[in-house]
N, C-alpha and C positions, 0 to 999 in steps of 0.2 A: 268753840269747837276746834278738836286740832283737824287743820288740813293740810299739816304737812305731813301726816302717815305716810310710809312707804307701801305705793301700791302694788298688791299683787299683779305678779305677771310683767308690770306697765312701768317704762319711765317716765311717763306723760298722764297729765289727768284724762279723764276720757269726759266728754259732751255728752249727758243722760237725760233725757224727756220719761218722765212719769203720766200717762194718763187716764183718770177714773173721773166715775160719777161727783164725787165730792175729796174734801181733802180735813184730816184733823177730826170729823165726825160721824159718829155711826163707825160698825168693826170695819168695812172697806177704807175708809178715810182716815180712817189712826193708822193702817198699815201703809197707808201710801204715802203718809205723811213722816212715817218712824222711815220706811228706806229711804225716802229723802235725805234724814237726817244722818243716817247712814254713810250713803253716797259722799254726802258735803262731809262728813268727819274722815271718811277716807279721800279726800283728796280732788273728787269729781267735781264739775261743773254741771249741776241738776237744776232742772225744772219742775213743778208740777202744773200742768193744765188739765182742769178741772169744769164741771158743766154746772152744779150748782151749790148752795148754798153764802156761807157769808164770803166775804170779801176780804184780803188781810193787807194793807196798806202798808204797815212795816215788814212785810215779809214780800218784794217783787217777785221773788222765782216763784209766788205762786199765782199763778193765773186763773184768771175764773174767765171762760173763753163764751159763754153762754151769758145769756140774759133770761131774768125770770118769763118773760114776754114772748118769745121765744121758745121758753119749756113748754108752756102751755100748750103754743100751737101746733110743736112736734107733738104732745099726746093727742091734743084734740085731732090731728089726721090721721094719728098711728090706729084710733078707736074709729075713727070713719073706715079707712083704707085697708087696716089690717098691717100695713108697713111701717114698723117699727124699726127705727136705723135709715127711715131714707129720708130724712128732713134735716131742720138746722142749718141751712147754708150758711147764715153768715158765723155763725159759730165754727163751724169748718174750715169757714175760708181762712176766718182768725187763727184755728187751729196749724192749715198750710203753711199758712204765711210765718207761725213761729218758728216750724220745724226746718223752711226754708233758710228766713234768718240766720235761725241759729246752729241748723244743721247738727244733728247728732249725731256719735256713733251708734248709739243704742236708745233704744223705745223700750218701754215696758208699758205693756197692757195691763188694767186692771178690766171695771166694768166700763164694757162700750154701752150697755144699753142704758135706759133713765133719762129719755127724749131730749139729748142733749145734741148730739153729735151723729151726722151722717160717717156711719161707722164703714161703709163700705167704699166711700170715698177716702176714707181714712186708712185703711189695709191697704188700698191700690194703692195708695201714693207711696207707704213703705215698701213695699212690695215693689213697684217700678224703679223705687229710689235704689234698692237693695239697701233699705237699712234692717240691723240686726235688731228683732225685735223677740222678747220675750214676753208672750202673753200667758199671765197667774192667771190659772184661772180660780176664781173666788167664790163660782158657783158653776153650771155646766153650760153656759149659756152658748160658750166657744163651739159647744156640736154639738148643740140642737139647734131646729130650728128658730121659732119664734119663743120660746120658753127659758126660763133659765133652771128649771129640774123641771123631770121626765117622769117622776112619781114611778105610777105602773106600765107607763106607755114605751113600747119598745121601738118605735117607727124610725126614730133617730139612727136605729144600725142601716137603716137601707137609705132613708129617706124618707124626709117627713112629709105629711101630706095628713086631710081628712084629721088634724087637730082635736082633739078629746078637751080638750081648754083653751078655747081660742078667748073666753073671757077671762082668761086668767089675765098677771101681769105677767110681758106686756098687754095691754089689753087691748081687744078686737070686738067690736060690739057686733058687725057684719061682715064680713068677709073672713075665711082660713087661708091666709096669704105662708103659711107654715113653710107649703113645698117651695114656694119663690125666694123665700127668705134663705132657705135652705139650699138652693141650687146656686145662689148668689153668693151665699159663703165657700160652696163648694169650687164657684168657678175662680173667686179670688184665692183660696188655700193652693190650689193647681197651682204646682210652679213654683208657689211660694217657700222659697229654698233657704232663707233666713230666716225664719220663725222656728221657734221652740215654744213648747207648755210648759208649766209647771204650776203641780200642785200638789194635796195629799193624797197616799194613795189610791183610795177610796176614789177617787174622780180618774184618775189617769187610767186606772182600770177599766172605770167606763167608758175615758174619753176612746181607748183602744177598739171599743168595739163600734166605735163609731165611723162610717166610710169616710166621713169628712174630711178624718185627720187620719187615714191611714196612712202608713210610712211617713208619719211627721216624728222629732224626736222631742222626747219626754222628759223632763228631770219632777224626781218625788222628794219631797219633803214636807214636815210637818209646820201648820201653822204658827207662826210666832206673837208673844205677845208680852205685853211691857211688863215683866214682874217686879218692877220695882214699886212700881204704881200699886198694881197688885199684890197686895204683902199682906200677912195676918196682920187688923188693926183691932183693937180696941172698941169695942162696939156698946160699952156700954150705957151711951148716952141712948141709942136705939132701942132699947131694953127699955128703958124709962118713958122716952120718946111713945113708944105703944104699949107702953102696958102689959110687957113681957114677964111673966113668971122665971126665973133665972132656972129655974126645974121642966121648963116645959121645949118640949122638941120643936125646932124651926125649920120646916122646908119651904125654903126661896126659889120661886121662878123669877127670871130678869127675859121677860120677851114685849115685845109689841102682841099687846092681845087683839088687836084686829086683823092682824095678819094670821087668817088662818092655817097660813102654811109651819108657822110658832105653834100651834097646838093646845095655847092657851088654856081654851075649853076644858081640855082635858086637866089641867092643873087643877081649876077651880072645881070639874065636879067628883076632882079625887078628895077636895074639902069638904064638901055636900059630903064625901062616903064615911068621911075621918072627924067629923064634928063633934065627937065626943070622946075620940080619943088622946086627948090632953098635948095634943101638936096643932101648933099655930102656923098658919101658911100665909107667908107674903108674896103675892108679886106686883115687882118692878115694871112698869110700861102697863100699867091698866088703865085705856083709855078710851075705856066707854062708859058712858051716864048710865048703870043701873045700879041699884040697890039688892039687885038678886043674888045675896053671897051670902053665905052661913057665918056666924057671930067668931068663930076661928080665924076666918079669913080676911086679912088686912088689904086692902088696895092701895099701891103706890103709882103717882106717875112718874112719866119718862124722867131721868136722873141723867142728867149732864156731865155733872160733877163726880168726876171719875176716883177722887180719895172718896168723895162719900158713896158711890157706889160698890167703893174695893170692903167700907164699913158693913154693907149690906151681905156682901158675899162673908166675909167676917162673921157676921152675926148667925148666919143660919147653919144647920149641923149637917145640912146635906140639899144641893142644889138640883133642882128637878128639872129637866132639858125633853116637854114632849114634843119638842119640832119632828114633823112630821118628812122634813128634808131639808138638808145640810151639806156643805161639805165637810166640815169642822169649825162645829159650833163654840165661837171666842168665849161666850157662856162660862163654857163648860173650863176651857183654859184657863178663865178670869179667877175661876171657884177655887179652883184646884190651887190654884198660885196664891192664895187667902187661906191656904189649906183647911179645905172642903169638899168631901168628896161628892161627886154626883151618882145622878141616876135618870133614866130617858127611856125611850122608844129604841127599841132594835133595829133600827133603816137609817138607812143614808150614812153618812160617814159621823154619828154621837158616839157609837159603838167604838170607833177608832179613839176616841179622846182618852179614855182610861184604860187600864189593864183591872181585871177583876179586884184586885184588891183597892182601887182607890174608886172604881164606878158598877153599877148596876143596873143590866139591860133589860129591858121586860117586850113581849110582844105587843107590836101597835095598838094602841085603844084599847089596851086593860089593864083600865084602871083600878079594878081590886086587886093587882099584881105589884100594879103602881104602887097604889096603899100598903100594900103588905112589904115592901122596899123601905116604905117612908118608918114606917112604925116598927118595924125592927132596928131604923138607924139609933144608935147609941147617941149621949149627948160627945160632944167634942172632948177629948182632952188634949192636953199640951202635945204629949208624942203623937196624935194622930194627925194635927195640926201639921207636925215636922215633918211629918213623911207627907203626905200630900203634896207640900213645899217640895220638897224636894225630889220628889216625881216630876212635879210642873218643870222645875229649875233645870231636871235631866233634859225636858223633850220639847218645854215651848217657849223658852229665851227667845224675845224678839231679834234678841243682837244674832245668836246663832243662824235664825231666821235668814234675817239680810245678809247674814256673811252667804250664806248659803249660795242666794236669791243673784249676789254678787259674784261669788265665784264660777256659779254658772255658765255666768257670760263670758267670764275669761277664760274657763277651761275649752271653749267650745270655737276654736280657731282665733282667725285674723278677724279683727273687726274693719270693715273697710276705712281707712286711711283718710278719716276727714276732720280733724284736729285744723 
């Protein structure tokens, strides 16, 4: 990589800390992993610390500060206690102890929750230190309380309390600890005069109406994502692969179907509606044991492998997105940069992924509306293909992304002087 770029703004590299749930895996952990790469091709001195997953030996700046052992016991008392974010010490401690070492000028937050990391000893300590930190947010978890979306629950603008999903994730088997979590984040943001947000519109608009972060300041931009990876490919080993008719329409869902907050369900029983209208529906991440699908519908599991997942987005002539809540679903980016246009649920930030000519919104949970999206889609051709591309290429470049994500921090004062 070159890192001798000429930084903006800076004649010195700047000391950067990265820290999320995981790094390289899953849509959090490729973005936290790509501004890494980022950061280090411009010139910076970058960390990632990270809570779980694999381990990377030949790559030191990434740090896995957690042990599996450890995650356990953070859920197992987040689901006793309801407190979610107040365990993990020795993961913390390891966490202090880096930030002291090696002293940053800038933090960036991704997810603090995923019982990794005592997140409230983790704010104070930036917070006391006065480092500048920039918390993405990737979902809303930053102001609410214990939740990371808010569905229909409005409590978040005043203050949360009396939890309408306290078994959601994170999960609370007994206790609604929603308001403590909530006054807790309140009493650390107070003061807290180096933090900035940043995320897609769609979230910042909320995150505004939230007391939490009132008079905090905001930067918007859309999410970014690898299109190089994601390029129109060749799909026709896939075709053979299942028994595809080269004449017959494909709509591709790519969600974790046990996550009902992905909407799954609704894919599959748009296939139950559509069983004999001559489209074939695959989804990506089906990973429950039944047999209960109609002879249309293909199950695929979880897919790693991101060229043959870019082949999947490839293959299909219109990607289906019914999560139920989002900020902005990579999904839908991944599709589009394969040029493929989508189609979804009208809530949460799916609706912001497209403009009417490359996606299609339907009201929550109708799915003969759903159907009627899917079976009007035309097969692909080449120019439809191009322009999809080239929508993605205008608005969700990773590189743009990070330059973004980066310039932030430098348009936004002195950083304190600790090079």
């Amino acid at each position: 990589m070159n890192t001798n770029r000429e930084l903006t703004h800076w004649s010195i590299p700047l000391k950067i800390i990265i820290i999320n749930t995981v790094v390289k895996e899953g849509s959090t952990g490729k973005i936290a992993y790509g501004l890494y790469n980022h950061l280090i091709g411009s010139g910076h001195d970058c960390k990632v610390c990270y809570g779980r997953g694999e381990i990377y030996p030949d790559e030191p700046d990434l740090i896995r500060i957690d042990s599996k052992h450890e995650v356990y016991i953070h859920a197992g008392l987040a689901r006793v206690t309801g407190l979610q974010g107040y365990y993990s010490r020795k993961a913390t401690g390891k966490l202090l102890s880096i930030l002291d070492k090696f002293n940053p000028n800038v933090v960036y937050l991704f997810n603090l929750h995923g019982y990794y990391l005592n997140e409230f000893n983790t704010l104070n300590y930036l917070k006391q230190n006065n480092k500048k930190t920039v918390y993405v947010m990737l979902d809303e978890y930053p102001f609410l309380g214990k939740c990371c979306y808010n569905f229909d629950c409005m409590r978040y603008q005043e203050g949360c309390g009396k939890c309408p999903d306290i078994n959601g994730y994170p999960k609370s088997v007994i206790y609604d600890r929603s308001q403590k979590i909530w006054n807790r984040k309140n009493e650390i943001y107070n003061g807290y005069n180096n933090i900035r947000f940043a995320s897609v519109p769609y979230t910042v608009t909320k995150a505004k109406q939230s007391t939490l972060l009132r008079n905090k300041k905001f930067f918007e931009l859309d999410t970014g994502v690898d299109l190089d990876v994601f390029s129109p490919r060749n799909s026709s080993d896939l075709h053979i692969k299942h028994q595809i008719p080269e004449d017959e329409l494909i709509a591709l869902c790519v969600a974790n179907y046990s996550d009902k907050r992905k909407g799954s369900q609704f894919f599959l029983d748009t296939a139950f509606l559509s069983k004999h209208k001559n489209v074939c529906f695959i989804h990506v991440g089906f990973n429950v044991k039944t047999k209960d699908y109609p002879s249309n519908f293909i199950p695929v599991s979880y897919i790693k492998d991101q060229d043959e997942l870019a082949e999947y987005y490839s293959l299909a002539d219109i990607l289906v997105c019914p999560s139920l809540a989002d900020a902005m679903p990579n999904v839908c980016l991944e599709a589009l940069g394969c040029g493929t246009p989508v189609c979804g649920f009208d809530c949460g930030g799916t609706p912001y992924t497209a403009s009417q000519e490359y996606g299609t919104f339907v009201p929550v949970g109708d799915i003969q509306a759903l159907a009627e999206v899917i079976l009007k889609t035309p097969k692909k051709t080449q120019e439809r293909i191009k322009k999809c591309r080239d929508y993605a290429l205008s608005r969700f470049s990773h590189e743009m992304y990070f330059k973004k994500l980066e310039s932030f921090v430098m348009s936004e004062g002195d950083i304190n002087d600790s090079v």
